[in-house]
C-alpha positions in Angstrom: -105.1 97.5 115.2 -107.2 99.8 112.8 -106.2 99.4 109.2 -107.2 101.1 105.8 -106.4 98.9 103.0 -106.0 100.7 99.9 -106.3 99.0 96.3 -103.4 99.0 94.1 -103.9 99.6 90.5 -102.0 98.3 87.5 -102.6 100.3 84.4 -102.1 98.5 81.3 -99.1 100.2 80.7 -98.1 98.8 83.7 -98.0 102.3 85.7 -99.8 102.6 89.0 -103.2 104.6 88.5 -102.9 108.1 90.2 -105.8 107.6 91.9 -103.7 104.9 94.3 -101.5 107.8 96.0 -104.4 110.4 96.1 -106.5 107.7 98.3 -103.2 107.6 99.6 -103.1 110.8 100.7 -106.9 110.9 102.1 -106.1 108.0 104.3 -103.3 109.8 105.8 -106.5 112.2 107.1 -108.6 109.4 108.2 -106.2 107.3 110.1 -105.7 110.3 112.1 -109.7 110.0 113.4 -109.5 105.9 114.0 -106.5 105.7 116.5 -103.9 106.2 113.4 -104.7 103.0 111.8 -102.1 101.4 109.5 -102.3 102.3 106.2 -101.9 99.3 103.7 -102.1 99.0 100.1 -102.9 95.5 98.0 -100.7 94.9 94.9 -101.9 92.2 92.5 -99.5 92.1 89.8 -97.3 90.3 87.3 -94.2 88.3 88.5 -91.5 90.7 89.4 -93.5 94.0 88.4 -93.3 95.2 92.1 -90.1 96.1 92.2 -90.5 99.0 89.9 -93.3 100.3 92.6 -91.3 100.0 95.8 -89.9 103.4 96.0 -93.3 105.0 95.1 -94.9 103.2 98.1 -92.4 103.7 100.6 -92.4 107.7 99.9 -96.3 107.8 99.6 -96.8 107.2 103.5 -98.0 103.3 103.3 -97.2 101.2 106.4 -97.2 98.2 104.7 -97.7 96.2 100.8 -99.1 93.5 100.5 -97.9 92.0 96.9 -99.1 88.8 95.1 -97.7 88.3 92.3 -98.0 85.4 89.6 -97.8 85.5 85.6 -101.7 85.1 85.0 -101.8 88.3 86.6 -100.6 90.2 83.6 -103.8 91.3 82.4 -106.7 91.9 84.7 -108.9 89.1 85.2 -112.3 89.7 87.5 -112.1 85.5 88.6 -108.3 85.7 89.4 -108.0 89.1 91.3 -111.1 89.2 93.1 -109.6 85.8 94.7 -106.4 87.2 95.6 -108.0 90.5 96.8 -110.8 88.5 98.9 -108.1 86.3 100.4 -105.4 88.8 101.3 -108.6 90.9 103.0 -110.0 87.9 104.6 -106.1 88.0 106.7 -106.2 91.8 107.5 -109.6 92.1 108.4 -109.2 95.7 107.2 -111.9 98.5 109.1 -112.1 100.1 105.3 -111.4 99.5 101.9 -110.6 102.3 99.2 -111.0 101.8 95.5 -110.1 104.1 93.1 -114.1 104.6 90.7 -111.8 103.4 87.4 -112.8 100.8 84.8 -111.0 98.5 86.5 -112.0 99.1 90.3 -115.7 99.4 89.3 -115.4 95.9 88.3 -113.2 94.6 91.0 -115.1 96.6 93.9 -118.7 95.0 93.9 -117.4 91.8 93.5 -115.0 91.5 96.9 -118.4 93.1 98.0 -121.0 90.8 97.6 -118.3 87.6 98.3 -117.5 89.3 101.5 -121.1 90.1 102.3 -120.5 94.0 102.9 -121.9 97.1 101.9 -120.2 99.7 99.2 -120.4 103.3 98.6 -119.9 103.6 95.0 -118.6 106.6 92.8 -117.6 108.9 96.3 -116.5 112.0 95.9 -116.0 112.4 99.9 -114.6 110.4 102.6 -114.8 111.4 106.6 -115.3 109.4 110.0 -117.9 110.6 112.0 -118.0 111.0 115.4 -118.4 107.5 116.0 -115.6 106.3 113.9 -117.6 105.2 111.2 -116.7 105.9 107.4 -118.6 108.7 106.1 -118.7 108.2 102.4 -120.3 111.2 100.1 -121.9 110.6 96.9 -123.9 112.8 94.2 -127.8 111.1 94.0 -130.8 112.2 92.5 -128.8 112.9 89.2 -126.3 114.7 91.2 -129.2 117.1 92.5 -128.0 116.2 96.4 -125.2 115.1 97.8 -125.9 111.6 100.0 -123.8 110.5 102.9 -123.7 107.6 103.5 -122.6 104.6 106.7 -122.0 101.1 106.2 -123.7 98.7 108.6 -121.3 95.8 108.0 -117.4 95.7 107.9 -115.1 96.1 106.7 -116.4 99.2 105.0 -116.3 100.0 101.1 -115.8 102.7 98.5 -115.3 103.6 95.6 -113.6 106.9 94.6 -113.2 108.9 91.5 -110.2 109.8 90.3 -108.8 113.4 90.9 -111.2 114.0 93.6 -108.5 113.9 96.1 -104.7 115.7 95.8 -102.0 113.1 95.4 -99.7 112.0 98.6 -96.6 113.9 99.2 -93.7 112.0 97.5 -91.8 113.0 100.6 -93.8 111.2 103.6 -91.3 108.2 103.5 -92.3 105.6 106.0 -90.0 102.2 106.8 -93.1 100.5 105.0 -93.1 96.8 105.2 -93.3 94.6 101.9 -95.7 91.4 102.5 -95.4 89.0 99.5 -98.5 86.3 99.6 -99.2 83.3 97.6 -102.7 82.5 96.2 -103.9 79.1 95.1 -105.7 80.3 91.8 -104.1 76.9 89.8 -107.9 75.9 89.7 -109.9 79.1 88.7 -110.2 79.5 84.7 -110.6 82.5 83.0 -114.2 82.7 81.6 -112.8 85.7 79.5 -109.8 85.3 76.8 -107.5 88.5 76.5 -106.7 89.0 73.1 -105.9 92.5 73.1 -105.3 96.2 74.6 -106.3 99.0 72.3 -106.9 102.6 73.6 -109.6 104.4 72.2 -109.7 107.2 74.6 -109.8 110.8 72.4 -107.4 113.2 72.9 -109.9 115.7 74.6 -110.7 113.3 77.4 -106.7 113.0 78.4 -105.9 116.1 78.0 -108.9 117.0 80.7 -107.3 114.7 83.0 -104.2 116.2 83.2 -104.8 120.0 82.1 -103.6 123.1 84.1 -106.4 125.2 82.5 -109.8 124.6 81.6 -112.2 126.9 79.9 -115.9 125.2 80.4 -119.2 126.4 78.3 -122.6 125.7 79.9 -126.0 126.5 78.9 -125.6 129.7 79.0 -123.5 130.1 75.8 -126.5 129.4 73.9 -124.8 128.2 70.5 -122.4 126.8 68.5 -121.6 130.9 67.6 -121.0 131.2 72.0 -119.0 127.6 72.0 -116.7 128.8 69.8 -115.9 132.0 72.0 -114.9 129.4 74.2 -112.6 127.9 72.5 -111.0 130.9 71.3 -110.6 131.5 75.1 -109.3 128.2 75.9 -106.6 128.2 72.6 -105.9 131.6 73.7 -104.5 130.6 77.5 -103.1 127.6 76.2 -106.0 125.6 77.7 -108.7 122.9 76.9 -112.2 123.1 76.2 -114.6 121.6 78.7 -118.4 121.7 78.7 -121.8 121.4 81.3 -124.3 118.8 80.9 -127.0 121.0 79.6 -124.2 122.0 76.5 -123.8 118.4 76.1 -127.7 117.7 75.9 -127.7 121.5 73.7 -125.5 119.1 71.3 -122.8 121.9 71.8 -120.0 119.9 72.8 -119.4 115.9 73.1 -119.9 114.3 75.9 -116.6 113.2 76.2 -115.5 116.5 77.6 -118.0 116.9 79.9 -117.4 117.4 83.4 -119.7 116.4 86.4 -121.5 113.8 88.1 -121.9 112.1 85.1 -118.7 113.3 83.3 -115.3 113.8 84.3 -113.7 114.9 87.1 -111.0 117.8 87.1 -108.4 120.0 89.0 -107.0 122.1 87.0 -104.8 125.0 88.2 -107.5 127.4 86.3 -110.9 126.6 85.9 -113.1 129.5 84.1 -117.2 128.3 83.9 -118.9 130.3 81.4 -122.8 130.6 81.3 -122.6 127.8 84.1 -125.1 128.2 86.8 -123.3 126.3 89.1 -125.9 123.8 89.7 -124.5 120.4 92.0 -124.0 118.4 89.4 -121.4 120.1 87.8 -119.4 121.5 90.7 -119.2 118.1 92.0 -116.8 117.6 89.2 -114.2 120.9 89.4 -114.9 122.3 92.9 -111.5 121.3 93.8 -109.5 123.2 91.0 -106.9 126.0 92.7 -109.0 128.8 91.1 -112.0 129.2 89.9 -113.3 132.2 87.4 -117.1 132.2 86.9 -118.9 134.4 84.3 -122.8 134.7 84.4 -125.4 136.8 84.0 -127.6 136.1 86.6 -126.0 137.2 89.8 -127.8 134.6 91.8 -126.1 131.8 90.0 -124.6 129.2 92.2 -121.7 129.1 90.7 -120.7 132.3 92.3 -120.8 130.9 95.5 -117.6 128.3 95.0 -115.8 130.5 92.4 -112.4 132.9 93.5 -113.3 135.3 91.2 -116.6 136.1 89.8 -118.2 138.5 86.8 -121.4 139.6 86.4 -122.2 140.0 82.8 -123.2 139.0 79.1 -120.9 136.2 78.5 -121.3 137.0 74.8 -119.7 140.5 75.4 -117.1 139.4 78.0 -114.9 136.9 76.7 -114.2 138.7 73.5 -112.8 141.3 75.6 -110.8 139.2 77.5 -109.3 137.6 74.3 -108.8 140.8 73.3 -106.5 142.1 76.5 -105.1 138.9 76.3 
């Protein structure tokens, strides 16, 4: 039987990552085109962890979990879970494997890749199956000027994808899903890395992008710090964060810690308003999903207007003072 195994992440505050029951949800799409495969999700974890995840899985539409479970598991390790990952995937012989693009999976990822002698998508921002049931796996390329799709000629097939990219499985698709506990040999492997400690250095901006319902972004187009601030006013005035392009980023306008895109972050806000953003790939790959999408720009040819809900023509500049001012 077809199966779609789907990697489990541990936070370090022992939470699964988010990104586990959006891939969750995507699979539910994809099973649908490959004879309703089983979807199956690997847990690697610390002794008794897994019970505080049951509930989550069962309601998230998996099929089955497989857990493994042992105290060295308590911090990730690349030696010790790429073991118990390659040897639980060696038994299910799984058509495709998802990965959530984090920290942690972009370390995990290549390396059940290169053991298993398989080919991986990396970074996807969109997953399909093409009419000959292969895994059709998009990515941004050429500095996110093109969008690259891309087939694996071995199996099972990999990828890689970034967070938020995806919505999150309905809590209510319960399933009668089937918990597998396995036991891996990894009394011989040694750590080649001590873990001393866990300290997050992540800035407020960056968290608050992750999980904010509005977003007002500044591109090029706001020309200086005089036109970043107008965006901030904006954003302080709707009760939302401050985002920013690449080319305000490069401008040295905004951090690059807030920036969203191909090679930023990726967002879905309930609100997303672009201001003097062309619209160009490699931004839009990172907030095309958002609910609704308000573009200002003065060139009427600008990209961005093709993707946004709601789109005005203008000076920027003269604009969003007005708009602070009806608000």
């Amino acid at each position: 039987m077809s199966s779609i195994l789907i990697y489990a992440e541990v936070t370090e505050d022992n939470y699964i990552h988010t990104v586990v029951f959006e891939l969750a949800n995507k699979a539910q799409e994809l099973s649908q085109k490959i004879n309703n495969a089983e979807i199956i999700a690997l847990l690697i974890c610390k002794t008794g962890l897994s019970e505080n995840y049951k509930e989550a899985f069962s309601n998230s539409g998996f099929d089955k979990i497989y857990i493994v479970e042992n105290d060295r598991y308590t911090h990730y390790s690349t030696e010790l879970y790429s073991k118990a990952a390659i040897d639980v995937i060696s038994e299910i012989n799984p058509d495709i494997i998802l990965i959530g693009a984090t920290t942690q999976g972009r370390d995990l990822a290549p390396r059940i890749a290169a053991t298993m002698h398989t080919g991986l998508t990396a970074d996807c921002t969109g997953l399909d199956i093409n009419e000959q049931g292969k895994l059709a796996a998009t990515r941004p390329t050429f500095g996110g000027k093109l969008m690259a799709t891309i087939l694996s000629r071995t199996l099972p097939q990999m990828a890689t994808v970034r967070p938020k990219v995806f919505k999150p499985a309905d809590k209510n698709n319960t399933k009668n899903t089937q918990f597998i506990y396995k036991d891996i040999d990894i009394s011989s492997i040694k750590r080649k890395v001590e873990f001393i400690g866990f300290v997050k250095t992540l800035n407020s901006a960056i968290n608050e992008l992750d999980s904010a319902d509005i977003i007002v972004a500044g591109g090029k187009g706001m020309k200086n710090e005089a036109g970043f601030e107008l965006v901030k006013s904006l954003a302080a005035k709707l009760g939302g964060v401050v985002a920013a392009s690449r080319d305000a980023v490069e401008m040295g306008l905004a951090p690059q810690s807030i920036q969203v895109g191909q090679t930023g972050k990726t967002v879905t806000p309930k609100l997303y308003i672009a201001c003097g953003i062309s619209g160009a790939i490699q931004h839009t790959v990172g907030m095309e999903n958002s609910d609704k999408i308000i573009a200002i720009n003065s060139d009427k040819n600008a990209p961005i207007f093709g993707i946004c809900d709601y789109g005005i023509v203008g000076d920027a500049f003269e604009i969003i003072p007005e708009l602070i001012k009806n608000l």
